[in-house]
C-alpha positions in Angstrom: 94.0 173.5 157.4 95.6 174.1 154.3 99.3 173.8 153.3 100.2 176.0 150.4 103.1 176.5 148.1 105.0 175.2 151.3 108.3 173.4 152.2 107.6 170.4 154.7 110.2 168.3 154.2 111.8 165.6 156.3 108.5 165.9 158.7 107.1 163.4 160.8 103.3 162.5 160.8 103.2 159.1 162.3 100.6 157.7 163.4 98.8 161.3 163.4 95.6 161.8 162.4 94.8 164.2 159.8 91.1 165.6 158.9 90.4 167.6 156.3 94.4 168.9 155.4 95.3 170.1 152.2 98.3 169.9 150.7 98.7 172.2 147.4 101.6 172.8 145.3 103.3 171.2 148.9 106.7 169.4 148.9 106.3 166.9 151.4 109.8 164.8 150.1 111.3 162.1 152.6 108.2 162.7 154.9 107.0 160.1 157.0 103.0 159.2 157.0 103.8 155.8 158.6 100.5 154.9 160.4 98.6 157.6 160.2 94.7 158.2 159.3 94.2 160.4 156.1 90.7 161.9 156.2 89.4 164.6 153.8 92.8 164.9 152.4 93.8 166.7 149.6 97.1 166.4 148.0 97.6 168.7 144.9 100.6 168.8 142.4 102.7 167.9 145.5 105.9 166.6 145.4 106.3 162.9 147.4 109.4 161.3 146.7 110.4 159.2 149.4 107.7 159.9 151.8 106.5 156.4 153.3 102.9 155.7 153.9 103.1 152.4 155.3 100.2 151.4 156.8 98.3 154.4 156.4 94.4 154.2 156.6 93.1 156.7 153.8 88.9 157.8 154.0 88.6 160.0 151.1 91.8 161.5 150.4 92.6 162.6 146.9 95.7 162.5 144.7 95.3 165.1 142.2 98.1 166.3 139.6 100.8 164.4 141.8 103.6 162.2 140.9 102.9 159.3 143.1 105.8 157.2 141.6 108.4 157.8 144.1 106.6 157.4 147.2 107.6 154.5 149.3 104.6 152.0 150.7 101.6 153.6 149.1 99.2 151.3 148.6 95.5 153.5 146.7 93.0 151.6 148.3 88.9 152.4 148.2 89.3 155.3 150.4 91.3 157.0 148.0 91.1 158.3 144.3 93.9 159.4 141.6 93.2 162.1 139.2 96.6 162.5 137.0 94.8 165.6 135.0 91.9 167.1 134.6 89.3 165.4 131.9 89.3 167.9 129.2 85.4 169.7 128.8 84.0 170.9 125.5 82.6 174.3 125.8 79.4 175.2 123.9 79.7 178.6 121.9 77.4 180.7 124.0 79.8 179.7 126.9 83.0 181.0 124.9 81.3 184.1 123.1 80.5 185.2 127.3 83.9 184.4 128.2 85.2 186.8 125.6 82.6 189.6 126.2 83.8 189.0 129.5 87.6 189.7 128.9 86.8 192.8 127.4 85.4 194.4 130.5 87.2 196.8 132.2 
């Protein structure tokens, strides 16, 4: 299931059990996680201030381009991982002179 560009705020998730969600460009503010089991959950560039996850259990949820500063009770344990930006790449000429034959296509 995947929650886009959507408002869900003031929700209540506790002590649900969510597989595989993803939450992009979400704002999730004042919701309440309290409880629940995160699993295979994305979370990208969302917005979480004041949403409490006390006492969630987290199996490989990821934090990606998210200010996790104003939520309430998250402790990042092993079954998550942060990723405040994405690691910059170095590409090789060939790479750029296709890209740019490529913009020239019509």
């Amino acid at each position: 299931m995947r929650y886009q560009a959507s408002n869900i705020t003031y929700c209540n998730f506790k002590n649900s059990k969510l597989l595989g969600v993803d939450f992009v460009n979400t704002n999730l503010k004042y919701t309440n996680f309290k409880g629940a089991k995160l699993e295979e959950v994305i979370l990208f560039n969302c917005n979480l201030k004041n949403v409490n996850f006390e006492n969630v259990q987290f199996k490989k949820v990821f934090f990606i381009s998210t200010n996790i500063k104003n939520a309430k009770n998250l402790n990042l344990d092993e079954g998550c991982v942060y990723i405040n930006s994405y690691p910059k790449i170095e590409l090789n000429t060939e790479i750029l002179n296709a890209r740019d034959k490529l913009k020239n296509c019509k």
